[in-house]
N, C-alpha and C positions, 0 to 999 in steps of 0.2 A: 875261387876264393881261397886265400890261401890261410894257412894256420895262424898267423900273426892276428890278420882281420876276423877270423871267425871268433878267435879268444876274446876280441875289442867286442866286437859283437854279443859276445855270453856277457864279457863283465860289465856292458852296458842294462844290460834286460837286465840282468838280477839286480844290480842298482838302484835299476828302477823298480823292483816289486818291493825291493827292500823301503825304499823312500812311501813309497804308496801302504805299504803295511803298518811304518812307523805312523802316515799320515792318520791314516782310520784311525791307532789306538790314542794319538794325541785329541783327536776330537771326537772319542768316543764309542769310537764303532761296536764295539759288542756289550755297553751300557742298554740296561733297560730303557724305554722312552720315560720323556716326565712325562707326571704328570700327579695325580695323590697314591700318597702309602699307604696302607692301613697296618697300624703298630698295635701287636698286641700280646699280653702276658700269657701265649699257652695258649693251649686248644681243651682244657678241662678247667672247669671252677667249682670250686666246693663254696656253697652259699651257707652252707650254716643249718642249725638248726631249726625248726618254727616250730610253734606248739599248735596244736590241734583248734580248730575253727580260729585261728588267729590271720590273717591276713597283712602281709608283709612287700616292702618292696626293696629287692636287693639289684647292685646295679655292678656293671663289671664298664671298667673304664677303656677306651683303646683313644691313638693317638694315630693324627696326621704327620708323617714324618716326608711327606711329597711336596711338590711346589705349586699346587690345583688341588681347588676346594674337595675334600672327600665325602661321598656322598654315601651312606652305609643305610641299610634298610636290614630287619630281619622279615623273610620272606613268611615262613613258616616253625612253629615248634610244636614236635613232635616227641612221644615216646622211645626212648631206647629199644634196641631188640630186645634187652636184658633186665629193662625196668620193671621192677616190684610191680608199682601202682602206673605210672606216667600223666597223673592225673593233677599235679600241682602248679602250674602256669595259671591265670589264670586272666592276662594279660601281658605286654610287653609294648615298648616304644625304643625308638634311638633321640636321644638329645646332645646339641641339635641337629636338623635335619641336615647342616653343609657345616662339615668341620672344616675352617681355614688353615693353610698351612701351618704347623709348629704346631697348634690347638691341640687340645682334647676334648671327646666326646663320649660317652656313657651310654649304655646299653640298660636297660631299667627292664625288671620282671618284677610282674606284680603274683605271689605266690599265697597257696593258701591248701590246706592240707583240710582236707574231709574228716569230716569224723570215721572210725573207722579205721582207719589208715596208718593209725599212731605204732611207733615203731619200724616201719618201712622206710625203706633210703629212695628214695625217687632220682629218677633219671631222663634228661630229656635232650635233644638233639636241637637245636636251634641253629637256622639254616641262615645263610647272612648272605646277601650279595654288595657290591659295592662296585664304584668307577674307576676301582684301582687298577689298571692293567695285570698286573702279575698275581692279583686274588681278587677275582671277577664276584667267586662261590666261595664258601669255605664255612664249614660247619663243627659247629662246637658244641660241647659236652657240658651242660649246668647239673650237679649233682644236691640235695640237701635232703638232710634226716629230716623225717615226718614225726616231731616230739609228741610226749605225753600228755 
């Protein structure tokens, strides 16, 4: 083979990977899959204050920003390693249960501080799973003063 044909040959192949690399990023190729997002402000929330034997529901909102219904569940909520008390949850829901694409959906804690308690900053981990590909698990930090 001589140098003429071996060079046709190189600038043939690169050519083609070039074509075949342009091809992928035109349709995609190193995009996540669809499917739903889960959109949301931050991984800490400050709820506020509640006063003592008062019983309160605060909600922290998140968004489907994906193209398939998002489905979000909180699994578990838990004390901080660093929580004062960890004792102020004293229920929790997701509404509603299949957020449609573009929608919004709300995370609801039902909260309520002990007597005793008044004064402490309470801290708790809330563990969330969802159908989103790219945040399956993802855990968040709910903070609020335990008022007078």
């Amino acid at each position: 083979m001589n140098w003429r044909r071996k060079s046709c040959v190189g600038a043939l192949f690169l050519g083609l990977v070039a074509l075949v690399v342009a091809a992928a990023a035109a349709c995609g190729g190193d995009q996540a899959p669809p499917g739903a997002r889960l959109a949301i402000d931050g991984d800490s929330f400050d709820l506020g204050s509640i006063a003592t034997g008062e019983s309160v529901r605060r909600s922290i909102e998140f968004r489907n920003t994906g193209v398939a219904p998002l489905e979000l569940s909180i699994v578990k909520v838990r004390p901080a390693p660093d929580a004062e008390c960890g004792c102020g949850v004293e229920s929790f829901e997701v509404a509603p249960a299949a957020v449609p694409p573009g929608d919004r959906g709300e995370m609801v804690f039902q909260l309520k501080v002990p007597e005793g308690m008044e004064g402490m900053t309470d801290t708790m981990l809330a563990q969330l799973e969802s159908n989103d590909p790219t945040k399956p698990k993802l855990t968040i930090t709910l903070i609020f003063e335990m008022g007078e």
